[in-house]
N, C-alpha and C positions, 0 to 999 in steps of 0.2 A: 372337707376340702380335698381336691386331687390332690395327688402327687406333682403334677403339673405345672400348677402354681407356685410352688418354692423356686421352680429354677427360671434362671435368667434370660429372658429370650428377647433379643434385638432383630429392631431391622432397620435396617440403613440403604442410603442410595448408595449406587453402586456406580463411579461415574466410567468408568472401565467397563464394565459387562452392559451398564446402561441401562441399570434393573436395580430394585428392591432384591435386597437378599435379605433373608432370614436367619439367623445362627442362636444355637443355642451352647455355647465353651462348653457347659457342665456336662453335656451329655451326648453330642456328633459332633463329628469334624465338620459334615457338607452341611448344608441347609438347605434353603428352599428359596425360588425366588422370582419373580413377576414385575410385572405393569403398576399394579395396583397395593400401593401398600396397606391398606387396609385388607386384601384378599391373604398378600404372603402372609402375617400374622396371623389369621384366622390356618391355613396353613401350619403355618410353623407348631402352633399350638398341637393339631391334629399329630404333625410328626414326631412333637417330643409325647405326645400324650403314646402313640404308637411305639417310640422309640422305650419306652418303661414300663408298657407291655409283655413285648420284647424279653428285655433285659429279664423280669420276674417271674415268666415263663420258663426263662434259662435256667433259672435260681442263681442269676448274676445280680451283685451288688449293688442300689443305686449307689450312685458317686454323694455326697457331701455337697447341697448345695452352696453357691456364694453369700443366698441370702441370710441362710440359716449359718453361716460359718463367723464366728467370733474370730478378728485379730487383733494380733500384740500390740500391732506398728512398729514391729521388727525387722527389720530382713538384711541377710548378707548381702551385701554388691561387690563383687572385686573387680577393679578397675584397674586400668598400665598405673605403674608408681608414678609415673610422670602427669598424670591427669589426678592424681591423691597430693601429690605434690600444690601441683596449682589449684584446686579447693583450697587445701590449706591455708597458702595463702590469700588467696581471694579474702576465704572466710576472714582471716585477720587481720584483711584491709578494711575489713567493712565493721570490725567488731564484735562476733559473732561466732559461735563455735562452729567445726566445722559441721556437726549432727545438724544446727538448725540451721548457717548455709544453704546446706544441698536439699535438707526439708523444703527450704522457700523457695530454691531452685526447680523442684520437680511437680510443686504445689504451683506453678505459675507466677510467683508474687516479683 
């Protein structure tokens, strides 16, 4: 299997530029982008395939991809005390800690 394949590559409309873009986070900031969304992806492909190349060439590191990366479901957020304040509360009008609150909060529910 390439190297290619682990990492995450989207395209999306673009309703600003008025195009498919391409992106791949793990591995360029630009991307690539067109008419035709099935043409960017065959694209993007070629540029990340290109872009780790590149990189092994260099004897630069690939990055860690997303798909391959294990999480805790951890992560620090600091917020103004004034917006931790009202979670708090919220959370304890509703019954609910505040961890699973802002959980159901950011999960859409």
């Amino acid at each position: 299997m390439k190297a290619k394949k682990h990492y995450l590559k989207l395209v999306e409309w673009s309703a600003e530029d008025r195009c498919y873009v391409g992106t791949c986070p793990e591995l360029m900031l630009g991307g690539v982008h067109g008419d035709d969304e099935t043409r960017v992806y065959r694209d993007l492909c070629e540029a990340v395939e290109e872009v780790i190349a590149l990189k092994k060439s260099m004897g630069d590191p690939l990055p860690e991809s997303l798909a391959d990366k294990e999480f805790s479901g951890k992560f620090v957020l600091r917020v103004d005390p004034q917006i931790h304040r009202l979670l708090a509360l919220r959370a304890l009008q509703e019954g609910e800690s505040l961890n699973s609150y802002v959980a159901a909060k950011l999960a859409g529910v």
